[in-house]
C-alpha positions in Angstrom: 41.9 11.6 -30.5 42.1 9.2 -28.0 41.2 5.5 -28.6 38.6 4.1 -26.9 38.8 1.1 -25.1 37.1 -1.8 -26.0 33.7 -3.3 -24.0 34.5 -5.8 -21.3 33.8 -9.2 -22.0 30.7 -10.0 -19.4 30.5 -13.4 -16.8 27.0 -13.8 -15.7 26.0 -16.3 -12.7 24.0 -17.9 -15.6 27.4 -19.0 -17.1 29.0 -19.8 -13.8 29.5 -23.2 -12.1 29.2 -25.2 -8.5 33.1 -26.8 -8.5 33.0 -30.2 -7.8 35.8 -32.8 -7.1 36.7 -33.1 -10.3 37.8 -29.3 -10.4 40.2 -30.5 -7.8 41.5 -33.7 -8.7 44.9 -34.2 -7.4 46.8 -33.7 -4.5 48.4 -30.2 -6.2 45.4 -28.2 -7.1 46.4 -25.6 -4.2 50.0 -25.4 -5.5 49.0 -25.2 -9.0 46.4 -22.3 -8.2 47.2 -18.4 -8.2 45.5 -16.5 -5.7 44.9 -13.0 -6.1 42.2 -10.9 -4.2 38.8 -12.5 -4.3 39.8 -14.8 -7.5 42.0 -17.8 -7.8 43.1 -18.5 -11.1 43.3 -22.5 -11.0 45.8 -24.7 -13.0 47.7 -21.4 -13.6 51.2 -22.9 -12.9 51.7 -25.5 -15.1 51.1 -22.9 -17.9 54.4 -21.2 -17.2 55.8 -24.3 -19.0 53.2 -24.0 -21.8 54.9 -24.5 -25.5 53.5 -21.7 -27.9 53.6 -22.8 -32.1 55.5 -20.0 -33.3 53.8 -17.5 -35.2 50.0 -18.8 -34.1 47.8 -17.5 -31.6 46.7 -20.3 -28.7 43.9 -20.1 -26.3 44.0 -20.8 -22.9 41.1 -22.2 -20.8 41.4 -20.7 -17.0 39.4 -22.0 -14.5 38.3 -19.2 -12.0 36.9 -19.7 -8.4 35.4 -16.4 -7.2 34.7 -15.8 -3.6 30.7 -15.3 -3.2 28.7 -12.8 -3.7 31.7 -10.8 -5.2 31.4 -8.8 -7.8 35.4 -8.4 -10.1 36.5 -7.2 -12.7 39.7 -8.7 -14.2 41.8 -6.0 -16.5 45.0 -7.0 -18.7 47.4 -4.3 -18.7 47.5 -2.3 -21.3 51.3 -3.5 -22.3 50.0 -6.6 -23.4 47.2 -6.0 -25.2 49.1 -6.6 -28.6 49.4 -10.1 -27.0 46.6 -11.1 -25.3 43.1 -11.1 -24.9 40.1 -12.8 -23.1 37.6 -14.1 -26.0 33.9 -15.7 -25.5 33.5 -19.6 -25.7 32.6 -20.3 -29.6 33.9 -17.1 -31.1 34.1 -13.3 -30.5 33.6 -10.5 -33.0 35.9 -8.6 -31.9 39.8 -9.2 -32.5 41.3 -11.3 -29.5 44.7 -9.4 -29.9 45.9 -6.3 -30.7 44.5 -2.3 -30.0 41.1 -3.4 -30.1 41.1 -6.6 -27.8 39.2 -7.2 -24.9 41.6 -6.5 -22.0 38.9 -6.6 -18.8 36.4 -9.9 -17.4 33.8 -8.5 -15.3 32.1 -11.7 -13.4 29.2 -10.9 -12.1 29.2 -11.8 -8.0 27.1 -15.1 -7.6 25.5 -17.1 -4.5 28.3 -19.2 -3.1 28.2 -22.8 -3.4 26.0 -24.4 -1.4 27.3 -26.1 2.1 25.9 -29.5 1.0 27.0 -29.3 -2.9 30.6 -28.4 -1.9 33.6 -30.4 -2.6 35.7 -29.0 -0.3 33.7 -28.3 3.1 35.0 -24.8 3.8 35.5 -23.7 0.3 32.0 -21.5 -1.3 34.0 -20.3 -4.3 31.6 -20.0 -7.5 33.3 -21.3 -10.8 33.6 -19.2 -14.4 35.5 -20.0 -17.0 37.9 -17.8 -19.3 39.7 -18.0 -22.2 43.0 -16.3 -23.2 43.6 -15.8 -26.6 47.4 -14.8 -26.6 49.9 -14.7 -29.4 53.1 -15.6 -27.8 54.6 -16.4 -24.5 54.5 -13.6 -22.1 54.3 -12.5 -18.5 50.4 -11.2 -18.2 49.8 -8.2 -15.5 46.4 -8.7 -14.0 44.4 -6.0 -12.0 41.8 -7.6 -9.6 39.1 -5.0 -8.7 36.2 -5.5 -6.6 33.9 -2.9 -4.8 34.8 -1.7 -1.3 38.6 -3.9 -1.4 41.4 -2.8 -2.6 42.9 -3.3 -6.2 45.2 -6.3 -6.1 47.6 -6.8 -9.0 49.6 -9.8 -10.1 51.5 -11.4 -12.6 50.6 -14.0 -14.4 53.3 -16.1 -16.7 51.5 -17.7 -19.4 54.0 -19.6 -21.6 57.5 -18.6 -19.6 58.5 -18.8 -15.8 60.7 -15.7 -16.5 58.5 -13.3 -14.5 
């Protein structure tokens, strides 16, 4: 029998937020940032260099700024799912690693931000946030969907700048 996969974690515009200059406090937001498809993944770099404890799971808080009105869904690949996971803020039933995790985000597409409420004048990106609950170090394939676009993939490293 096949094994089912697990339920996508859900984003709602409820549990979305207007970035503000905080979200892009120094000079090196942009280079610190992932792009991929509608979504940028933001202080994604400097986790390359993250230090794991050995033998612990970790989770990492990863800012998102989705382009308007877009609806994505975010999917782990399958290769890693004995390693990583996304997990809700305060908890998750479910386990965070392992055959069971949850492998995909689906964020709900949300207004954009509005023109006066934006820090950066020609950026309407929304704000969700995500946690990774991963178990070691580890290069992360990511599949961007979004209807009527194209599947983008990319690789995230989380832990190791060996990817």
């Amino acid at each position: 029998m096949a094994a089912m996969r697990a339920q996508p974690l859900k984003r709602t515009c409820d549990e979305s937020w207007v970035p503000n200059r905080r979200t892009f406090e120094g000079a090196d937001w942009r280079r610190d940032a992932a792009r991929a498809g509608p979504v940028t993944f933001l202080s994604v770099r400097p986790l390359e260099r993250y230090q794991f404890s050995e033998g612990s799971t970790t989770t990492l808080k990863i800012r998102l700024l989705v382009r308007p009105r877009t609806p994505v869904s975010i999917s782990l690949d399958a290769s890693v799912a004995d390693a990583v996971g996304f997990v809700r803020f305060g908890g998750d039933e479910a386990p965070s690693v392992g055959p069971d995790a949850k492998t995909e985000l689906e964020l709900e597409g949300c207004p954009g931000t509005p023109a006066n409420k934006r820090a950066i004048r020609d950026l309407a990106d929304i704000g969700y946030p995500s946690l990774w609950r991963m178990s070691r170090p580890l290069c992360v394939p990511v599949r961007i969907e979004s209807p009527g676009e194209p599947s983008v993939t990319a690789t995230l490293g989380l832990g190791t700048q060996d990817c």
